[in-house]
Backbone bond lengths (Angstrom), bond angles and torsions (degrees), N, CA, C in turn:
res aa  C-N    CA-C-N  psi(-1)  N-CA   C-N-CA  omega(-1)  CA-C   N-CA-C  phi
1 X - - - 1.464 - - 1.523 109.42 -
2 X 1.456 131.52 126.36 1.150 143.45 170.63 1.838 123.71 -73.68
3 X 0.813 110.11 92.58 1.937 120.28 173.85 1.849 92.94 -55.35
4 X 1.131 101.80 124.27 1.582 110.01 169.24 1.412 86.87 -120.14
5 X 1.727 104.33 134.56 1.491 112.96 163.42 1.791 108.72 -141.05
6 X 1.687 98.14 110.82 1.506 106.57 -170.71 2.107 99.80 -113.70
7 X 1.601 84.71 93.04 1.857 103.72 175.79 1.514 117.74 -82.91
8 X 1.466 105.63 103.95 1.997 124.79 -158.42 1.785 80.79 -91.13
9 X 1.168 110.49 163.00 1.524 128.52 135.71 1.333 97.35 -28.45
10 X 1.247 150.18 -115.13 1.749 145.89 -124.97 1.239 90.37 -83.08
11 X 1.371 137.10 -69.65 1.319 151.72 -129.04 1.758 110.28 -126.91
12 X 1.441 105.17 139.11 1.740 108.97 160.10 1.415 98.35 -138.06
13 X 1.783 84.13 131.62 1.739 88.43 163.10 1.671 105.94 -106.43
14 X 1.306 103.06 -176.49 1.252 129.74 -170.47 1.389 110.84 -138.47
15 X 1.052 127.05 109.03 1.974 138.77 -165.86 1.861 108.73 -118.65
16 X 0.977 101.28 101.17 1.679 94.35 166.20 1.698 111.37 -85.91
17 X 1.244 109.66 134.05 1.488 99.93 160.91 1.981 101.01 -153.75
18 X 1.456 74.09 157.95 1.345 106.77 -161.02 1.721 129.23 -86.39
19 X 1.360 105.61 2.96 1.577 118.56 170.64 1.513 100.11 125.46
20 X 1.364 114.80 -21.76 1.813 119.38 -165.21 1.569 110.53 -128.81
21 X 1.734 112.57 -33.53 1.181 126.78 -179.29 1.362 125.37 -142.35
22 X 1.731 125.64 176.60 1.276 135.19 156.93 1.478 94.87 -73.29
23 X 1.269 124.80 122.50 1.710 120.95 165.77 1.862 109.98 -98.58
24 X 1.511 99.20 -11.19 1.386 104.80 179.91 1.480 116.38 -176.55
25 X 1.612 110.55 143.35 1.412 108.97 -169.96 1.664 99.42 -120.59
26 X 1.063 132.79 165.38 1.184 136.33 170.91 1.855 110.22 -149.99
27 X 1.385 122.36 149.18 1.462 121.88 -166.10 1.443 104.18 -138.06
28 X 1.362 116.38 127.34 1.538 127.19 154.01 1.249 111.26 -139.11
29 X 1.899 90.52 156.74 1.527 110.58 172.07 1.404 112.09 -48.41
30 X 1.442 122.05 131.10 1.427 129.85 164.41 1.685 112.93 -69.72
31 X 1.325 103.30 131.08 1.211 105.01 -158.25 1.577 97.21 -160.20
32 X 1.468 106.95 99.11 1.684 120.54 169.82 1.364 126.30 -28.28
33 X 1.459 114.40 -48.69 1.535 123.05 177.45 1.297 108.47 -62.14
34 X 1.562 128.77 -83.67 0.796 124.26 175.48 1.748 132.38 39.95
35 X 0.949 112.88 95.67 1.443 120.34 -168.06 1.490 109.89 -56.11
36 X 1.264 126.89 -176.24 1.696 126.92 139.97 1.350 112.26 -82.87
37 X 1.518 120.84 -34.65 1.653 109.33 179.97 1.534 107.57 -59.26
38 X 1.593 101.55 -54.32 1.515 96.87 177.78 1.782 152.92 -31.84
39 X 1.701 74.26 -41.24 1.585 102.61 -179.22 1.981 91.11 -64.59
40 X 1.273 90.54 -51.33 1.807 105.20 -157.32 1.884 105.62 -51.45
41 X 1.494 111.97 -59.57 1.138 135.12 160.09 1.766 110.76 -19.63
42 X 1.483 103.45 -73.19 1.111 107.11 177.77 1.870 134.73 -67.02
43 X 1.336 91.96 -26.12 1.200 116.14 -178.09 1.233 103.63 -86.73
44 X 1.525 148.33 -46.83 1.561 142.87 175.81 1.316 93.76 -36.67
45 X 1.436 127.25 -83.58 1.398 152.78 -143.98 1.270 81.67 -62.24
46 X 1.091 156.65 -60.86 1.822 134.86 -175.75 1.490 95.12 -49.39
47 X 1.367 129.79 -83.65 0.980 131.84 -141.19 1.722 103.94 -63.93
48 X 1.306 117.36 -51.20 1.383 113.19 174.41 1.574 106.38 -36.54
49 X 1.493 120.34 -31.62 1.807 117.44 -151.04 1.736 81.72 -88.79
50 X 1.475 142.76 -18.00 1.338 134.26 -159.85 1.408 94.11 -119.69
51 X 1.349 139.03 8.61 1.256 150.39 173.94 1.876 118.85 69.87
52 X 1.480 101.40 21.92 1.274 94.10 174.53 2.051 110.75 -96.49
53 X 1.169 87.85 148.03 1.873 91.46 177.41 1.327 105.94 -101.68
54 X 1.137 121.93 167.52 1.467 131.65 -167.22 1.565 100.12 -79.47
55 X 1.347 118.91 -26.43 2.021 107.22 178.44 1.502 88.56 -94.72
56 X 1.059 141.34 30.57 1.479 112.86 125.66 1.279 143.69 -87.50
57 X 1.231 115.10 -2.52 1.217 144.00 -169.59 1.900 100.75 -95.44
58 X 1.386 120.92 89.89 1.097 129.75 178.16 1.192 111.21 -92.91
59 X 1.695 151.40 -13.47 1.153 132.50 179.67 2.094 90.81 -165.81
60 X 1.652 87.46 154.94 1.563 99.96 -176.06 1.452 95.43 -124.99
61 X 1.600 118.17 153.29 1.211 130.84 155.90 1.856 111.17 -117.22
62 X 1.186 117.79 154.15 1.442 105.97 -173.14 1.714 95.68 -135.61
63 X 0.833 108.25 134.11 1.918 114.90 168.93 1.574 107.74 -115.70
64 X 1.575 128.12 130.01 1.268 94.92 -171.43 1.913 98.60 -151.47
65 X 1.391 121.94 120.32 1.576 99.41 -167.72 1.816 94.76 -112.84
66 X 1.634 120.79 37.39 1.351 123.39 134.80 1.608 115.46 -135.02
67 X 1.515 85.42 111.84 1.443 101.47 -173.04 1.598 112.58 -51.16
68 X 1.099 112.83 -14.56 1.529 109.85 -169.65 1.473 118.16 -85.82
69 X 1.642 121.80 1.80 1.279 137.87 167.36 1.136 109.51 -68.20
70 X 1.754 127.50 -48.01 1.396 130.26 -157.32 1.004 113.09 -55.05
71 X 1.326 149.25 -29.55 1.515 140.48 -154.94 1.667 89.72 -82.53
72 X 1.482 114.99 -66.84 1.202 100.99 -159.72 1.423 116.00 -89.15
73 X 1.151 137.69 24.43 1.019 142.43 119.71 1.380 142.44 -71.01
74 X 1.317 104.81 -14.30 1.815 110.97 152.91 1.595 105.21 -72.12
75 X 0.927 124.92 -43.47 1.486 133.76 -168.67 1.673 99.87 -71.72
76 X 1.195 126.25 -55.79 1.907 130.44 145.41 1.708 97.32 -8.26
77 X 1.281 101.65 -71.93 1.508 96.87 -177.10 1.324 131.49 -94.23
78 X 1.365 129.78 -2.65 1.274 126.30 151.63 1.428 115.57 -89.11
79 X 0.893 137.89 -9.40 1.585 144.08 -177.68 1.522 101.65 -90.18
80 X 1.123 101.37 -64.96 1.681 99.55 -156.66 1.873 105.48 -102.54
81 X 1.439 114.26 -13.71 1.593 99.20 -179.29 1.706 106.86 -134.47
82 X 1.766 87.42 26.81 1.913 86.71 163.55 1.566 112.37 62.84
83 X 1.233 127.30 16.74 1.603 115.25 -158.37 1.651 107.94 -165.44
84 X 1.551 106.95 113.99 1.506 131.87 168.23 1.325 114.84 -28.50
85 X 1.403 132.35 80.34 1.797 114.89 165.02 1.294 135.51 -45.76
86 X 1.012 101.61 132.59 1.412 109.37 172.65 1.477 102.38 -91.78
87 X 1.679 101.23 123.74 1.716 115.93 -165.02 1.760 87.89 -130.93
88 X 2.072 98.79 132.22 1.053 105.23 -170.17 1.474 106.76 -76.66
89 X 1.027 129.34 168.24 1.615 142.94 -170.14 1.157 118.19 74.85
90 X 1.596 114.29 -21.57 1.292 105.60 -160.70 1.535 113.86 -79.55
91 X 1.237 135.92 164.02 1.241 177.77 168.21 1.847 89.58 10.29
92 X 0.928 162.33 -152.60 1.452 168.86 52.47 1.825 101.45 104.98
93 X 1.180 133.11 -1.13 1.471 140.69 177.59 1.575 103.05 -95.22
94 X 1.153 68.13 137.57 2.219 86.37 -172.17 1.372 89.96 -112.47
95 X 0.963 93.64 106.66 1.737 121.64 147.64 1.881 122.66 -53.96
96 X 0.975 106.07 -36.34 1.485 120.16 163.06 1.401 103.56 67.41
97 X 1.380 112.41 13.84 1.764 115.67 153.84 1.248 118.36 -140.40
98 X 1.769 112.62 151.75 1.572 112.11 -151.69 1.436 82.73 -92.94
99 X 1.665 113.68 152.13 0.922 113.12 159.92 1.707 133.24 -127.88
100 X 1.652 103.48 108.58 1.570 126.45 -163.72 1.321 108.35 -56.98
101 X 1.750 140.01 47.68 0.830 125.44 175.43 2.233 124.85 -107.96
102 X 1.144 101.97 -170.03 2.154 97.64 159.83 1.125 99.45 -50.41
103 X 1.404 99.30 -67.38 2.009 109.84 -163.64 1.409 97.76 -157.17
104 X 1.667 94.31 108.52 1.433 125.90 -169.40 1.753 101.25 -66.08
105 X 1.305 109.89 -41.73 1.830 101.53 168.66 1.370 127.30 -43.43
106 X 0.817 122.97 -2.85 1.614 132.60 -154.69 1.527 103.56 -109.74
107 X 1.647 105.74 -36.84 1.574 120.28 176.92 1.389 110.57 -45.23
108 X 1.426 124.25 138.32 1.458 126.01 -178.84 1.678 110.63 -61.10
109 X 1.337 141.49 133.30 1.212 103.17 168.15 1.748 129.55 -86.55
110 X 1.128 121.18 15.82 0.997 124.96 154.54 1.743 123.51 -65.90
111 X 1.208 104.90 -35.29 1.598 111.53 177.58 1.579 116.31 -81.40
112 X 1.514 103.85 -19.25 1.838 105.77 167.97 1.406 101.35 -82.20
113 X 1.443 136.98 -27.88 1.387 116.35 170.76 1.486 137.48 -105.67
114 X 1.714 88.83 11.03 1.419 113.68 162.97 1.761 84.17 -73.51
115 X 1.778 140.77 -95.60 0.941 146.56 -159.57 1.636 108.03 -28.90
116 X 1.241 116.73 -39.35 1.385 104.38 176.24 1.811 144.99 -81.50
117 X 1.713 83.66 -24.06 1.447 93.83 156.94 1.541 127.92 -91.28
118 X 1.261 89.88 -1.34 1.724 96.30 168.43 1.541 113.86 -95.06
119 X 1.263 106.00 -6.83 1.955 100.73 -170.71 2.106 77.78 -102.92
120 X 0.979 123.60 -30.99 1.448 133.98 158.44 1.681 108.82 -0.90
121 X 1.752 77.25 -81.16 1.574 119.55 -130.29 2.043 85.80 -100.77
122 X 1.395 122.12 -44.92 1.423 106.18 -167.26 1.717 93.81 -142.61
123 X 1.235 113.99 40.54 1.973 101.67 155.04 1.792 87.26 76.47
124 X 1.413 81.76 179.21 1.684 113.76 178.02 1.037 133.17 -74.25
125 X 0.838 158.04 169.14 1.506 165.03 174.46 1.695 115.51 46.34
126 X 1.355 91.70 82.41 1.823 104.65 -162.78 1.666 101.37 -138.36
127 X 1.390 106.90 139.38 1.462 111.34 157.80 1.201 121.47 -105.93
128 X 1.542 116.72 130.30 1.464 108.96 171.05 1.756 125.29 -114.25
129 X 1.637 82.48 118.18 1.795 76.57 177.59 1.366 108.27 -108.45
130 X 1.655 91.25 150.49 1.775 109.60 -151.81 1.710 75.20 -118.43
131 X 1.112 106.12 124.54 1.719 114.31 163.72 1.993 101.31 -95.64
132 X 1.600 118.48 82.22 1.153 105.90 149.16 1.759 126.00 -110.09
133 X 1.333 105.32 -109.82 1.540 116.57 170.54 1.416 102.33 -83.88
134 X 0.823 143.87 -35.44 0.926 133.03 155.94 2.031 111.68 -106.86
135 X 1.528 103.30 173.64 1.772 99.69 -170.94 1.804 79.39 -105.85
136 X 1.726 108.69 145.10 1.718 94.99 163.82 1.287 92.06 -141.81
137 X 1.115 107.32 162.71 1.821 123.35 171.16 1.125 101.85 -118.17
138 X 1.815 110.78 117.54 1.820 93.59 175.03 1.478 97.09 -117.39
139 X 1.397 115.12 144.81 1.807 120.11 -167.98 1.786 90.71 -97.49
140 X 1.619 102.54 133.04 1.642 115.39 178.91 1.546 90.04 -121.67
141 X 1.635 95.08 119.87 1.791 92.69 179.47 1.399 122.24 -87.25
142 X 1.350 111.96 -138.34 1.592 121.29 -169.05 1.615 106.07 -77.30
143 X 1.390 119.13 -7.98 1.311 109.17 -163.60 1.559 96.95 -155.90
144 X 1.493 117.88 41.39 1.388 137.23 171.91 1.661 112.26 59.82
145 X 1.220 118.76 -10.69 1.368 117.66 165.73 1.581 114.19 -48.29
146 X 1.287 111.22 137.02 1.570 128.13 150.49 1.426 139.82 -35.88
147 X 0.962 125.07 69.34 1.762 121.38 -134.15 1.672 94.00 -104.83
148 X 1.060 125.78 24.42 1.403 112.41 -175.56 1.239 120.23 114.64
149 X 1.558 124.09 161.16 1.782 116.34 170.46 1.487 106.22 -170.49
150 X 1.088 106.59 -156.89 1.790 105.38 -163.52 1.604 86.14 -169.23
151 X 1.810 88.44 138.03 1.532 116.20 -168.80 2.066 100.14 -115.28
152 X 1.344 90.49 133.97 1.657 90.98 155.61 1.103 116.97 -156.13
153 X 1.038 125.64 -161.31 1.755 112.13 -144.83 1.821 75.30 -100.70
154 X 1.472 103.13 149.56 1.343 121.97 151.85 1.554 129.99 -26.63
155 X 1.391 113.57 150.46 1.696 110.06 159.06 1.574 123.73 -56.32
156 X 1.392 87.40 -57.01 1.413 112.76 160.93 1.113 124.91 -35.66
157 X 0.896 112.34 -79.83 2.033 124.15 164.43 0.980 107.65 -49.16
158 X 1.339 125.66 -35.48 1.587 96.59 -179.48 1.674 128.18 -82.35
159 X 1.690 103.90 -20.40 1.065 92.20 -175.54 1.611 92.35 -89.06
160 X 1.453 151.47 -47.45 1.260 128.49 -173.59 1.775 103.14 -42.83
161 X 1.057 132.60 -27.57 1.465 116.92 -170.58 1.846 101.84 -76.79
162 X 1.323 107.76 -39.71 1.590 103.13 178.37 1.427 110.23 -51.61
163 X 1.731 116.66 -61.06 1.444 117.45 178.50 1.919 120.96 -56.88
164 X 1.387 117.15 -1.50 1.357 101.16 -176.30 1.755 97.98 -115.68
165 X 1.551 115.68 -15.84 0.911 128.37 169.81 1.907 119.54 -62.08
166 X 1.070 76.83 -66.39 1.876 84.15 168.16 1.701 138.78 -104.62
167 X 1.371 120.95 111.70 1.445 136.35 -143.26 1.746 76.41 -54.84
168 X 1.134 139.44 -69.56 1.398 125.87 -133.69 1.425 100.09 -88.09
169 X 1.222 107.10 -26.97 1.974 94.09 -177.25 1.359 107.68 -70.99
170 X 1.817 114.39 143.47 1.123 122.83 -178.29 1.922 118.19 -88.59
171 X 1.460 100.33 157.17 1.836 78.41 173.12 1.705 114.80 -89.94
172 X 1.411 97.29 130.42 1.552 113.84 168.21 0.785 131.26 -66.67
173 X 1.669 132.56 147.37 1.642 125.47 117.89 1.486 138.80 -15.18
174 X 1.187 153.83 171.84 1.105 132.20 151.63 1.610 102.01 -138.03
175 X 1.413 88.21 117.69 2.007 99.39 -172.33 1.540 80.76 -135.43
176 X 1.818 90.73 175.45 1.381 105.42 171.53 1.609 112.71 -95.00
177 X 1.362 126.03 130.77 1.808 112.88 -156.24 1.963 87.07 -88.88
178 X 1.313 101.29 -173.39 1.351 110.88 173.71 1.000 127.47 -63.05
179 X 1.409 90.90 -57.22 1.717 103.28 -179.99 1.801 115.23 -117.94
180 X 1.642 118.45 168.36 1.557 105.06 -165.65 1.518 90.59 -84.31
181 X 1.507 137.46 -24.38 1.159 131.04 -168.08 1.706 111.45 -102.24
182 X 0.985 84.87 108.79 1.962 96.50 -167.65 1.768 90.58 -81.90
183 X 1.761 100.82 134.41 1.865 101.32 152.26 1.421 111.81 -115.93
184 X 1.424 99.47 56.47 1.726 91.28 -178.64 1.835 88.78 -153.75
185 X 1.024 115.92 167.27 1.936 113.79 174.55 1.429 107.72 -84.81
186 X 1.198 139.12 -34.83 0.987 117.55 177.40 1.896 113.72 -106.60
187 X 0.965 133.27 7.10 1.559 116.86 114.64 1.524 156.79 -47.08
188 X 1.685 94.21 -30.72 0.863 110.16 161.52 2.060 124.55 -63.50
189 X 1.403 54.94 -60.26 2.329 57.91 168.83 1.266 124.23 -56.34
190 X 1.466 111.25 -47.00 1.759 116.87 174.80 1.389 115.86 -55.24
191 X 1.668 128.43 -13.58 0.875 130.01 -156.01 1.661 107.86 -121.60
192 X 1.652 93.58 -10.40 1.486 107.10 173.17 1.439 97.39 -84.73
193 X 1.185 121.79 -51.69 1.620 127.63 -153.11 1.869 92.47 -76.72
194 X 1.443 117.64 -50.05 1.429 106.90 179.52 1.345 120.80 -54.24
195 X 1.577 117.47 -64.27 1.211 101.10 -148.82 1.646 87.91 -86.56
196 X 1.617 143.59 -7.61 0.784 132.44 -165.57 1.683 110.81 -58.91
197 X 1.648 96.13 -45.64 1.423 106.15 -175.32 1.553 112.27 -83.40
198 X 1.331 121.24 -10.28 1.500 121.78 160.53 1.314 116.49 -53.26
199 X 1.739 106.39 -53.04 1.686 104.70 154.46 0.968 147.30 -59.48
200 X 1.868 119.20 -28.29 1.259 114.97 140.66 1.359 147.44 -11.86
201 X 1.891 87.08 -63.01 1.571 110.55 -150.27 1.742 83.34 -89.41
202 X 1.141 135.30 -29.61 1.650 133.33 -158.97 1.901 83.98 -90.44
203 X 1.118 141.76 -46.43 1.247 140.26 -151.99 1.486 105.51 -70.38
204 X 1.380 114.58 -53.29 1.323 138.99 -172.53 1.638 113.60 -62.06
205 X 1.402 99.57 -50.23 1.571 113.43 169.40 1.536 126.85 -50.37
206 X 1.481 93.50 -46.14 1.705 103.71 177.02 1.401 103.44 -91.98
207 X 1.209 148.05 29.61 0.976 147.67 -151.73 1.781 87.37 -134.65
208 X 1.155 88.72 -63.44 1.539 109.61 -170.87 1.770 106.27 -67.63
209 X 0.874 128.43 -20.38 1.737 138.88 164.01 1.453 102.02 -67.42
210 X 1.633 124.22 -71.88 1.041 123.57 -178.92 1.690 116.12 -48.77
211 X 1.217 132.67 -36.86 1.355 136.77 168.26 1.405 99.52 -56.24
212 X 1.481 120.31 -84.54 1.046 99.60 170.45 1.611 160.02 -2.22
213 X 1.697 91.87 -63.40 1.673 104.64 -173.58 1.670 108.13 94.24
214 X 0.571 139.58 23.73 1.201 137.29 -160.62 2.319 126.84 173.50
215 X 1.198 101.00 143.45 1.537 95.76 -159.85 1.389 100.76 -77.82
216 X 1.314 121.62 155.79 1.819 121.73 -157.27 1.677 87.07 -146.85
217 X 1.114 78.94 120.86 1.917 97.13 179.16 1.515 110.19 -73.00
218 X 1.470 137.12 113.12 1.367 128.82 178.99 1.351 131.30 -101.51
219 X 1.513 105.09 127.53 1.763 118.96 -163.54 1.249 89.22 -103.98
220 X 1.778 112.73 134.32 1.608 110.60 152.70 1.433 106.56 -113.40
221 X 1.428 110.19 170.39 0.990 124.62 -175.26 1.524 126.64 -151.41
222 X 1.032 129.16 171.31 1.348 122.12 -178.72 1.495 123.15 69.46
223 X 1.485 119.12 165.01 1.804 107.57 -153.68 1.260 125.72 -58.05
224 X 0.781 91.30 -11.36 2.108 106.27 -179.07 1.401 120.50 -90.54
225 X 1.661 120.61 -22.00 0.864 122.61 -168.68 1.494 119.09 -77.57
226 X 1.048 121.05 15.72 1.754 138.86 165.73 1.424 112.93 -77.03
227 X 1.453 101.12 -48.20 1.614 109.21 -164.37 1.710 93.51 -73.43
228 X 1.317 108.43 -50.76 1.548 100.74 -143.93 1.443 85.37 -89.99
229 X 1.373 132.92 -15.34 1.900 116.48 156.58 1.895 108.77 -38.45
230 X 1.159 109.30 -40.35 1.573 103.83 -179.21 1.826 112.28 -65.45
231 X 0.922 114.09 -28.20 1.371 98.45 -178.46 1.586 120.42 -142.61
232 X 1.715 96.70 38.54 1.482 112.83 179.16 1.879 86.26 -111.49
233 X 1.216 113.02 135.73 1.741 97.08 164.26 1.597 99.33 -93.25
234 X 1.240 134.63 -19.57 1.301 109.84 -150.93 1.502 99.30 -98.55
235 X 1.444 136.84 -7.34 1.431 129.70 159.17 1.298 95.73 -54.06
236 X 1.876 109.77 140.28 1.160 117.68 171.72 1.530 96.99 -115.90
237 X 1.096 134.94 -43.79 1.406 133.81 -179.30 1.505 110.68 -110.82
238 X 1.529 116.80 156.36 1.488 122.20 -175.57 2.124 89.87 -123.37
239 X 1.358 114.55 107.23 1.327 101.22 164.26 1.576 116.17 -116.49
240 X 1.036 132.09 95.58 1.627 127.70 162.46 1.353 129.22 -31.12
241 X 1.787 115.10 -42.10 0.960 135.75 -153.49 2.063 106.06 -77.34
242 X 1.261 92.92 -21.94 1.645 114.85 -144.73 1.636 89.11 -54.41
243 X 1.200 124.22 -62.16 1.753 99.09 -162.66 1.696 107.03 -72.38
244 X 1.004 112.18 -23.75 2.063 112.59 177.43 1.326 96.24 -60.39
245 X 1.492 128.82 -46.43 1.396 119.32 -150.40 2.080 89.56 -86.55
246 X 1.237 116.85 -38.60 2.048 118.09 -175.99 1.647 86.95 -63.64
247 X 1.555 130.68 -20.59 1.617 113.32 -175.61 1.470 107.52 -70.13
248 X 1.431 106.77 -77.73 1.549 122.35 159.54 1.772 110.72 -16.57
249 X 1.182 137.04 -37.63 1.662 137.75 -159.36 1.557 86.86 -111.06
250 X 1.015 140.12 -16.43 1.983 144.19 171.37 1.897 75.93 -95.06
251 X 0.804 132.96 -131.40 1.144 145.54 -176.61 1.915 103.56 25.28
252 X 1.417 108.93 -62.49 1.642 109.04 170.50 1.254 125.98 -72.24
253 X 1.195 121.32 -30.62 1.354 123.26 149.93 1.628 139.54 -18.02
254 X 1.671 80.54 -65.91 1.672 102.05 -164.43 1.312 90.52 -109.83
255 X 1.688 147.47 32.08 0.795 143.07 166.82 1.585 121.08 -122.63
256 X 1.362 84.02 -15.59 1.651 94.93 -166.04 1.482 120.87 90.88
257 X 1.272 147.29 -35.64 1.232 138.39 154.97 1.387 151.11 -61.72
């Protein structure tokens, strides 16, 4: 059984799967300190509660865009599950997509294996927006290469920056409100932050076609990407799965299976 561990800015999950599927996901705060016992501690007690034991767990892949996790999460897996990670970027791991950038090191690696399970999963010429800590669009071209993308600040982020920014606004939820014209303050905001970034996400997209030349099929992804599928038209697909499943396809690659 393969441990997939994909470590975001806010959040890392933890994905077991079993040769065919995710059989189980588990989520924590990303958090630099973080020990190896800790991780281990916390992490048995899931898996014991879903009935997996730690010698089933024959190989790890790690994706990670704060470098300061890796140590003790290599140690996660040499300490406690006997077994060498395979950590994306590093040294001799094929990524198995080119990446068309200034300086392709710099690329998140979560967004090179977002691009690969999406040229995967739905062909060429696709944008994928990942709603995390930050919002990104990464462009997958005619021939699954990495062609570039565009960063903006999060949903998330944006509204904690409104609430610490301004004494009287309160901190929100973020739903889609009823209507676009709120008579209350915190309708109003939900309705700034929704449809604002609906326009975002629709502006950017067609924006990014027209650069292009050509029509670009759009994948979202990441926790948000449910809500704002309702009132984005130009997402055509909603996949959650997309960077666990580009870990697992890096993982067979460079593993041999």
């Amino acid at each position: 059984m393969l441990l997939v561990i994909d470590v975001g800015n806010t959040n890392t999950v933890f994905a077991a799967h079993d040769g065919e599927g995710f059989v189980q996901r588990w989520r924590l705060r990303t958090e630099g300190r973080r020990t190896s016992d800790e991780y281990f501690v916390w992490l048995n007690q899931l898996m014991s509660h879903a009935g997996i034991g730690r010698k089933n767990i024959d190989g790890i892949v790690i994706a990670s865009v704060a470098p300061q996790t890796l140590f003790n999460l290599r140690r996660l897996a040499t300490d406690y599950f006997d077994t060498e990670p395979m950590i994306v970027g590093a040294p001799g791991v094929d990524l198995g997509v080119e990446v068309r950038t200034d300086r392709p090191a710099e690329v998140g690696a979560d967004r090179v294996v977002n691009a690969l399970a999406a040229f995967q999963t739905y062909g060429p010429n696709l944008i994928v927006v990942d709603f995390g800590t930050a919002t990104t669009f990464d462009i997958i071209d005619h021939d699954g290469a990495y062609a570039g993308g565009v960063i903006a600040p999060g949903v998330r982020t944006s509204a904690e920056a409104l609430y610490q920014a301004a004494s009287k606004l309160p901190r929100i939820d973020i739903e889609k409100p009823e209507r676009v014209v709120g008579t209350d303050t915190v309708p109003a905001m939900q309705s700034g932050l929704f449809w604002g970034y609906v326009g975002l996400i629709e502006g950017i997209c067609r924006r990014i076609s027209v650069e292009m030349d050509r029509k670009m099929t759009v994948i979202a992804t990441g926790g948000l990407s449910p809500l704002f599928n309702e009132g984005a038209e130009v997402i055509e697909h909603v996949d959650d799965d997309l960077t666990l499943r580009g870990l697992v396809e890096i993982y067979r690659r460079n593993a041999g299976h």
